[in-house]
C-alpha positions in Angstrom: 63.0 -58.4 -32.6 61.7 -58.9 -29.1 59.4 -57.0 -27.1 56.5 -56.8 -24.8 53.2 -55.8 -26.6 52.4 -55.8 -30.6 49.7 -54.0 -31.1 47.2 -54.5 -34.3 45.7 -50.7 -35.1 46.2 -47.4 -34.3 42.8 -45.9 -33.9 42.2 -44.3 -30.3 42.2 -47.6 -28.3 45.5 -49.2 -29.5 47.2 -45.6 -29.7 46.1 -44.0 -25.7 47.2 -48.0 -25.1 50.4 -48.1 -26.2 51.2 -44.7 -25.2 50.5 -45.6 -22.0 52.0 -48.9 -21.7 55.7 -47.0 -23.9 55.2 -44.8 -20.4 56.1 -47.7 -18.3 58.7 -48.4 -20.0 57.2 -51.4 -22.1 58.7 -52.3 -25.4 55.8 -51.9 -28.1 55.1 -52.0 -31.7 52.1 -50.9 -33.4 50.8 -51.8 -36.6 48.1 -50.0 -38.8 47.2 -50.0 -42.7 47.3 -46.5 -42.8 43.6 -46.2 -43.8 41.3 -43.3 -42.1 39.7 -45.3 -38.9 36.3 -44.3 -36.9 38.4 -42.5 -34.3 39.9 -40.0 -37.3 36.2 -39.0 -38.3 34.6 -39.1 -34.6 33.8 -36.0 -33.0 35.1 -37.2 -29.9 32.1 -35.7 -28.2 32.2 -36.5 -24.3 28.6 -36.2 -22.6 28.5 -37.3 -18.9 24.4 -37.7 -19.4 22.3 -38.8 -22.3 19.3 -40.3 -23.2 15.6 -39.6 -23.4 16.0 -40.2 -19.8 18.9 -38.1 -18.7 21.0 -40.9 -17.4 24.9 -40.9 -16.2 26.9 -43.1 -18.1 27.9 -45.9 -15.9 31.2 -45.1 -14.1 31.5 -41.7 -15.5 32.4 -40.5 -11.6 36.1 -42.3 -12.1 36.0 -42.4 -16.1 36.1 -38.4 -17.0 38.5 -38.0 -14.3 40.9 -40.0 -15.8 39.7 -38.9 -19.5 40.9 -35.0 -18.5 43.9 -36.2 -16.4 45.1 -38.3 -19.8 44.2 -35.7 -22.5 46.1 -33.0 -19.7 49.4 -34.8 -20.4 49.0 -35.1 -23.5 49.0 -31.8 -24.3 51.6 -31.3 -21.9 53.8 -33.7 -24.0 52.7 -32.4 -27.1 52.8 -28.8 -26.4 48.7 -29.0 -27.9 45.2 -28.9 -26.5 43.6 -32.0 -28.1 40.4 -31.8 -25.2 38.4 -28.9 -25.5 35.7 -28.6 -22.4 32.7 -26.8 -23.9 29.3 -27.1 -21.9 26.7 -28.5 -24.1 22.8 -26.6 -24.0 20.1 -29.9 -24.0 16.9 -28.6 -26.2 14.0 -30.2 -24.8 12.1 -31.6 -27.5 8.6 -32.8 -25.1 7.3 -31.1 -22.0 7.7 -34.8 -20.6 11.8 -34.5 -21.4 11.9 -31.3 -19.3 10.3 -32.7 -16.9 12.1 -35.9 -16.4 15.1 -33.6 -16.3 13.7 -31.2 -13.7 13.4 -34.5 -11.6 17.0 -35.7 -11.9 18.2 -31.9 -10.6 17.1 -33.1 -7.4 19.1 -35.8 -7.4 22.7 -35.8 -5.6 24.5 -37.7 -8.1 23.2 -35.8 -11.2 24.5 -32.3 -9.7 27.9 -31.7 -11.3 27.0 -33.0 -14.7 23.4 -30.9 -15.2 23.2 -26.5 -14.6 20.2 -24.6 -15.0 17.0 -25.2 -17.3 15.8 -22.1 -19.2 12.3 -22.7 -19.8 9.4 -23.0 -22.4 9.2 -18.8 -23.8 12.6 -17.9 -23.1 14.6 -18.2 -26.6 17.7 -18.5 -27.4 18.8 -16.4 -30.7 18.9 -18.0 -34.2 17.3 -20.8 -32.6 13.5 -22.8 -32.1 13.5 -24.1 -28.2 9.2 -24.1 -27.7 10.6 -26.5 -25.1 13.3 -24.7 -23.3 16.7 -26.1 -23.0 19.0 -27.2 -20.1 22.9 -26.7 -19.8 25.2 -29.8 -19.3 28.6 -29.4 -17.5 31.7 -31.0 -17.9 30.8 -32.0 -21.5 33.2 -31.4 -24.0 35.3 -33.1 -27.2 37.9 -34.8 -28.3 40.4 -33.5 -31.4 40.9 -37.0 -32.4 43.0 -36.6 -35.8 45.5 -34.2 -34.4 45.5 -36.7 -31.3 46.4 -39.6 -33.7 48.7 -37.9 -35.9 50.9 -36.8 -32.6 50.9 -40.7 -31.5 52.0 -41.6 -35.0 54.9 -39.5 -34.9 56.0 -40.4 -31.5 55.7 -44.0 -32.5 57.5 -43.5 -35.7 60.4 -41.5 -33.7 60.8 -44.3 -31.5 60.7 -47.2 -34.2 57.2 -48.6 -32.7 55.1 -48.2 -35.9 54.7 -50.9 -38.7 52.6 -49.6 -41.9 51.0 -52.6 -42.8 48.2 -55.1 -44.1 47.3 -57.3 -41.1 47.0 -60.8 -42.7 46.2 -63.3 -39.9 47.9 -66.2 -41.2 51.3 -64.5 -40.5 50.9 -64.6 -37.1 52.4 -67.7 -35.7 51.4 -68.6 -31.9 53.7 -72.0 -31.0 56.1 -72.8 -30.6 56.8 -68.7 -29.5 54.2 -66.4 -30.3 55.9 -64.6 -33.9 54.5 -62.0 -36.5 57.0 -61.3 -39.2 60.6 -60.4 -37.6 58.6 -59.8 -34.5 58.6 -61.8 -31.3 56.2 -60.1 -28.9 54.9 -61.6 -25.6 51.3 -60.4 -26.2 49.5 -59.4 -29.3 46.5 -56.9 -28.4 43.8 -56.4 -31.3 42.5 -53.1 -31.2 41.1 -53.0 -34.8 37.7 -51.6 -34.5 34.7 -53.0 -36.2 37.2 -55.3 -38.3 37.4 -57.8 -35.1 34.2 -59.1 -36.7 36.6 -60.8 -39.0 39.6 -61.9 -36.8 39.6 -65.2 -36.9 40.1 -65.3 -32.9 37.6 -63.1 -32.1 34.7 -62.7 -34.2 33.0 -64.9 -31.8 31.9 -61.8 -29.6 29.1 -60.1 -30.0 29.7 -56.9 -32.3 27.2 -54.8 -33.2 28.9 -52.6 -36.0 27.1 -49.4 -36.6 27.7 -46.9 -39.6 27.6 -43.0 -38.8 27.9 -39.7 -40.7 28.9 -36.4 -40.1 28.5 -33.5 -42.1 30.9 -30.3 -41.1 29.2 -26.9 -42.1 30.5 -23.1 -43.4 27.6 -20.7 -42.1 27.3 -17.0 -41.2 24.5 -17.2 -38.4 25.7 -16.4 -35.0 25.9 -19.5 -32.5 26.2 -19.5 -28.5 29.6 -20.8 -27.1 28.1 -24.3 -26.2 28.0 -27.8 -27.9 24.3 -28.0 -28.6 22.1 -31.0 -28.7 18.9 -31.4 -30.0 18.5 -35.1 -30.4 21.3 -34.8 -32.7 24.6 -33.1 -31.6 26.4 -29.6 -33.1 29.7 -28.9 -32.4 31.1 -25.2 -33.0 34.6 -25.9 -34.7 35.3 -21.7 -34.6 33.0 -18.3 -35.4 32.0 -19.8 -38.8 32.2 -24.0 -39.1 30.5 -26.4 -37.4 30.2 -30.4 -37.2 26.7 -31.9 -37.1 26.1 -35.6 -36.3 25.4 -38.4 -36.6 23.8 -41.2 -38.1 23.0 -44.3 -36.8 22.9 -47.0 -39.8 23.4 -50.9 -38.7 22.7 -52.6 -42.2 24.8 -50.7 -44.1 28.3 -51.1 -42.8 30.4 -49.6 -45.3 32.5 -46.0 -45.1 30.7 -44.3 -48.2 28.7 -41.1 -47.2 25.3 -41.4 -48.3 22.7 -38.6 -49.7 20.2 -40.4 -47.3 22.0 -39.5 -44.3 23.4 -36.0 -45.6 19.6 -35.3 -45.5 19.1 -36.5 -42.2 21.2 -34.5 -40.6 20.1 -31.7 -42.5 16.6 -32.5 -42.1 16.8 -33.1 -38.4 19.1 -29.6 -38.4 15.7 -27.6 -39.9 13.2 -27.2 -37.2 15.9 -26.2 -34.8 17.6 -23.5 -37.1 16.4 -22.8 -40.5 19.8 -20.9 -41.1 22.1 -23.7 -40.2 20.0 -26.1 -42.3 21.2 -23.7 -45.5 24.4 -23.8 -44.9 27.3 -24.7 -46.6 28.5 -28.2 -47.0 32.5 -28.6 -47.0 33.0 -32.1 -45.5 30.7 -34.9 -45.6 32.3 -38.2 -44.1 31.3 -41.8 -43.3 32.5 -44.8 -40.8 31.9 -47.5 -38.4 31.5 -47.5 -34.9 32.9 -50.9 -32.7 29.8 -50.7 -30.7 29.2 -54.1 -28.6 25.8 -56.2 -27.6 25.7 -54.5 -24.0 27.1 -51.6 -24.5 30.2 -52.7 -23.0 33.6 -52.8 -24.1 35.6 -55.8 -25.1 38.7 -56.6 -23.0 40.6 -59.4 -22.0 42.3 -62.4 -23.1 41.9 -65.3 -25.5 40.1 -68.2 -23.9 42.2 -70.7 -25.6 45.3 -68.3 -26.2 46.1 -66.1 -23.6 49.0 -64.9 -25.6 46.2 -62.9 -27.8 43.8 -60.1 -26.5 41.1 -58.0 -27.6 41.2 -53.9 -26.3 38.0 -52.7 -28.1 34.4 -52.1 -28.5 34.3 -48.5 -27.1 31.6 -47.5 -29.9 30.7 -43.8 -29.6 31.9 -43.6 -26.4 35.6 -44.3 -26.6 36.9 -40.4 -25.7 34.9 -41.0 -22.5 36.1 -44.6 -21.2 39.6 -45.5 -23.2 42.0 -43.6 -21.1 40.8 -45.3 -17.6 40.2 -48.4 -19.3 44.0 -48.6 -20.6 45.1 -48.1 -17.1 42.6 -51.0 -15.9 43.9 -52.8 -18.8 47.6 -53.0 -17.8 47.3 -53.3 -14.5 44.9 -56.5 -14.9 48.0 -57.5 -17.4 51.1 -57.0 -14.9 49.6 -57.9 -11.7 46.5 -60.2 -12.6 43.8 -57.6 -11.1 40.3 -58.0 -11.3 39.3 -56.9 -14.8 35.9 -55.3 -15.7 34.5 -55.4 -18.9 36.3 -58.7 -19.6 35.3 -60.4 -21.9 35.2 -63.6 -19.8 31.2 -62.8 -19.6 30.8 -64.4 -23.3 33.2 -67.4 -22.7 30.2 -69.4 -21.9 27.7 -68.7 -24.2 29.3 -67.0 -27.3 32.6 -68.8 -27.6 32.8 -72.4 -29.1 36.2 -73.1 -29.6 
């Protein structure tokens, strides 16, 4: 069989990118073991500004744009609301956070991501704020599972999905680049945190972190918002909610842990005592693709340019993947200046 683009995993970054490539009219097939990835247990959370120090996420002016427009069609296609915009209430947690915060209001650029700060003595119900709280705009999430299981179906209608074990040795590159009964022009790895062992690839810099979330039954009554109080809560409906997440980089396996149930629960206490008591129903574990600069992964093989990596999105992949897709291709069809490529290790990480 011959076509365009074989793509290795069908987590969010080789899914939104062979959707998008099957909309111009590429031939693709994509393979996947059929295991639960990091995308299926992600919240999907977007947040246009995080950090201690309230900073935009670079490029997040052209990146949530795009994020919206691709999640809008989508649901057009699928007849389904997979992005759900929620605005997300900040809890201070230092008089030197608020005002950081109250400084970046000021600023131009900050103005359609941050709304109004309820201060110190104000409270919000069922909830500790002794530092008052701000709201964030145009924050929201992604419903990554029924995402993925959509793509899998569409693939599967239109013969572009392999269940399978990747085993690298399969995949012959000269004298015409072959895996199994398929001849493909390109190969694209988007495999998550397992590119640490393709044999191509594990050159670039990875840095693989573990996270868990815990998804709650309660009875207290919460605002309407996303809330996010160094950790983040996500109200699923009137009685469940998702609480997360860890951040573990020496233990990178999927197993939940009773170390980092108590975190989150721990960390859940001081804000809402009630919450904290609530009742667990879901406790799950995975790994994020996260990179050395925070960066994704994109581009080419130095050596093979028949192979190339699409990954390294780590919590952030709701957010960047659906611009980045587009970048992607177009760099692919009509050799366009590529950010993110991962040209920028060539020199110092790969050795050939």
């Amino acid at each position: 069989m011959n076509i365009d683009f074989l793509i290795i995993g069908q987590g969010l970054a080789g899914s939104l990118l062979a959707w998008e490539l099957m909309q111009r009219d590429f031939k693709v097939v994509i393979i996947d073991n059929g295991r639960e990835n990091a995308s299926q247990v992600a919240a999907g959370l977007i947040n246009p500004v995080t950090g201690m120090r309230f900073v935009k996420t670079v490029d997040v002016d052209r990146l949530l744009p795009a994020a919206k427009q691709s999640y809008s069609r989508l649901a057009e296609f699928f007849q389904q609301t997979f992005y759900i915009e929620k605005p997300m209430l900040r809890f201070f947690l230092s008089n030197k956070e608020s005002i950081r915060c109250i400084n970046k209001l000021d600023n131009p650029d900050y103005q359609d991501y941050l709304g109004a700060i309820t201060p110190s003595g104000q409270t919000l119900d069922n909830f500790s704020t002794p530092f008052g709280f701000l709201q964030q705009k145009q924050t929201g999430y992604l419903l990554t599972r029924p995402l993925l299981c959509c793509l899998k179906d569409f693939f599967i209608a239109r013969g572009s999905y392999r269940l399978a074990e990747l085993d690298y040795r399969d995949i012959q590159l000269t004298p015409v680049l072959r895996w199994q009964d398929i001849s493909p022009k390109k190969i694209i790895f988007c495999e998550g945190h397992h590119a640490t062992n393709n044999c191509w690839f594990s050159w670039l810099p990875f840095q693989a972190v573990k996270g868990e979330i815990l998804t709650l039954e309660h009875q207290t009554e919460l605002p309407d918002n996303i809330l996010n109080y160094g950790n983040w809560l996500i109200p699923l409906n009137s009685c469940h909610i998702r609480i997360g997440a860890t951040f573990d980089r020496e233990n990178l396996n999927t197993q939940p842990t009773k170390r980092g149930k108590n975190e989150l629960l721990n960390a859940l206490k001081p804000v809402s005592a009630n919450l904290a008591q609530a009742t667990l129903i879901n406790h799950q574990a995975n790994i994020r693709p996260c990179t050395l600069d925070k960066q994704p992964f994109i581009g080419p093989h130095p050596q093979y340019p028949q192979l190339a990596i699409f990954n390294g999105f780590g919590a952030k992949g709701s957010l960047q993947i659906p611009w980045f897709s587009r970048h992607f291709i177009d760099a692919l069809l009509v050799n366009t200046p590529l950010s993110s490529a991962i040209q920028r290790y060539y020199a110092t990480h790969f050795t050939g």
